[in-house]
N, C-alpha and C positions, 0 to 999 in steps of 0.2 A: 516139017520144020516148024510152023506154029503152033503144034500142041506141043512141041519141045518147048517153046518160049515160055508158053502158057504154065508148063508145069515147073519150070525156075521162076518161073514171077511167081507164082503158088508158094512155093519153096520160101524164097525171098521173103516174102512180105509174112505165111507164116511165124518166118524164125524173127522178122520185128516185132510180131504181134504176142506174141509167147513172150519174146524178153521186155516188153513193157508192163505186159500185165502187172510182172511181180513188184513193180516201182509204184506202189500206191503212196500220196501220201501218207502220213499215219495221221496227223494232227486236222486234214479235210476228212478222211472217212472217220475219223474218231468222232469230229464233232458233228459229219452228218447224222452218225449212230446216235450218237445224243440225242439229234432234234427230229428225230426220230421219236423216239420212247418219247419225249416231252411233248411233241406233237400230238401223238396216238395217247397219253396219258391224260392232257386236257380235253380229247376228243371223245373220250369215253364218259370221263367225268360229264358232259353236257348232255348224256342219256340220263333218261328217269331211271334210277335204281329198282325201279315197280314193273317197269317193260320187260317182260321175258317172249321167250320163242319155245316153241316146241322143237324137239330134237330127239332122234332114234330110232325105230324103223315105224313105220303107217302101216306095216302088216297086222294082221289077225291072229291071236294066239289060236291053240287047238280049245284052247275054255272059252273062246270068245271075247279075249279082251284084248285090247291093243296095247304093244309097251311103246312110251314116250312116256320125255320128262321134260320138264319147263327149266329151263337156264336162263340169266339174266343175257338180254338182247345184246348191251353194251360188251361183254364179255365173247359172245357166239363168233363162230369160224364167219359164219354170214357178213356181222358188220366189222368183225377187223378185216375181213377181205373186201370189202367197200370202202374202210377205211384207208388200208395200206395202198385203193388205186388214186388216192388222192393227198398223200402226204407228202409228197415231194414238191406238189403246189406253193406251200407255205415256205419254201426254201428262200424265197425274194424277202420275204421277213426277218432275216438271219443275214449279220455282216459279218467281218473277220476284226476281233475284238483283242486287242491287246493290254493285257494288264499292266497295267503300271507301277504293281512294286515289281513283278517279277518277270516280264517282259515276256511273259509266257503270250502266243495266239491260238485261236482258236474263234470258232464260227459260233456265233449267240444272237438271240432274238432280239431286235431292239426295235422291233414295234408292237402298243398292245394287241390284241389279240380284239374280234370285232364287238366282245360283249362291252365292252366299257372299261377294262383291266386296265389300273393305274400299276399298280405293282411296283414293284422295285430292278428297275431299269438302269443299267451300268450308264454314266454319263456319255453321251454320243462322243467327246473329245476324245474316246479312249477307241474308238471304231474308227474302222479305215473302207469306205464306201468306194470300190476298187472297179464300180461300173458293171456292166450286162456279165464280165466275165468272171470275175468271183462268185457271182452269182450263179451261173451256167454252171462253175467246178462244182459247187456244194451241190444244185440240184440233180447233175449226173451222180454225183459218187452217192446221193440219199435213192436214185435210181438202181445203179449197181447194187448198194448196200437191199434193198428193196426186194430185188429179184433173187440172189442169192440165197437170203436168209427168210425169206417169206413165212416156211413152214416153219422156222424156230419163233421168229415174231410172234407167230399165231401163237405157237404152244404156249409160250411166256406169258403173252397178255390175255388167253383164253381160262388160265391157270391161277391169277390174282398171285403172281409170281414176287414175291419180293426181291427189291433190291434187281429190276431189269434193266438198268442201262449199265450194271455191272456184269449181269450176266449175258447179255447180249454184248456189247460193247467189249468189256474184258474177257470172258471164258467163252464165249461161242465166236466171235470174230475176230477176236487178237488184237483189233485196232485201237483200243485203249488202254493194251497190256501196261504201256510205262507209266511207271509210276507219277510221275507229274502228272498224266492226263487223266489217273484211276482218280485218285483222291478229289479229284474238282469235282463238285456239284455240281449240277443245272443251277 
């Protein structure tokens, strides 16, 4: 009688779990995808362009030479995967920002970043600091976004890919498909 129960609570909670899934925000995961790429984009930018790694096999040819090649470090699978385990950290730097001609929202950085960046920062009256738990949705859904897409992140930013928070965000995750959210910039 209780692996009967067992396998309807299975049942059950599967068939909730399945029809949640497909209810993603669009406008949370669009702009974690964002801060995303804007994260991992300034994080690369603070390697020396001069740093490279070796990459390719450490075996021995039959002539006695070894084949490797030096790639830029900032670029290698190595540190965007060191990268990608630490970007969703910076999620508490990102609020839910509402524009004020077109009452569009969406999640944006509104604080500098630790080297000293004054930059151009959208007025805070236009952000809505909504506590632990907006905070919590964006750093799950830059979590989810994260694990999903890991191997295309890598490919993208290993590639000096143009235009990736279009390609990733619009053509590989759909989450910025609509139009209002393709055309905004970081």
């Amino acid at each position: 009688m209780t692996s009967w129960i067992i396998h309807v609570t299975m049942l059950v909670l599967s068939v909730f779990i399945g029809s949640t899934e497909g209810k993603r925000d669009r406008m949370l995961y669009c702009s974690a995808c964002r801060a995303i790429v804007d994260e991992l984009n300034y994080s690369i930018g603070q390697v020396d362009p001069k740093q490279t790694i070796n990459v390719g096999s450490f075996r021995l040819n039959p002539d006695g030479t070894m084949k490797d090649k030096k790639i830029p470090f900032a670029r290698s699978e190595t540190h965007l995967s060191e990268l990608l385990d630490g970007v969703c950290g910076s999620m508490s730097d990102y609020a839910l920002h509402v524009d004020p001609d077109t009452k569009q929202k969406r999640y944006m950085r509104f604080a500098p970043r630790s080297s000293g960046e004054v930059g151009d920062f959208p007025d805070f009256k236009n952000f809505q600091f909504d506590g632990p738990e907006a905070a919590n949705a964006l750093k799950f859904a830059c979590e989810s976004l994260v694990e999903e897409l890991e191997d295309d992140i890598i490919s993208l930013f290993s590639q000096t890919a143009v235009n990736v928070v279009d390609k990733l965000c619009s053509s590989v995750s759909d989450y910025c498909a609509d139009a209002k959210l393709q055309n905004d910039e970081l």
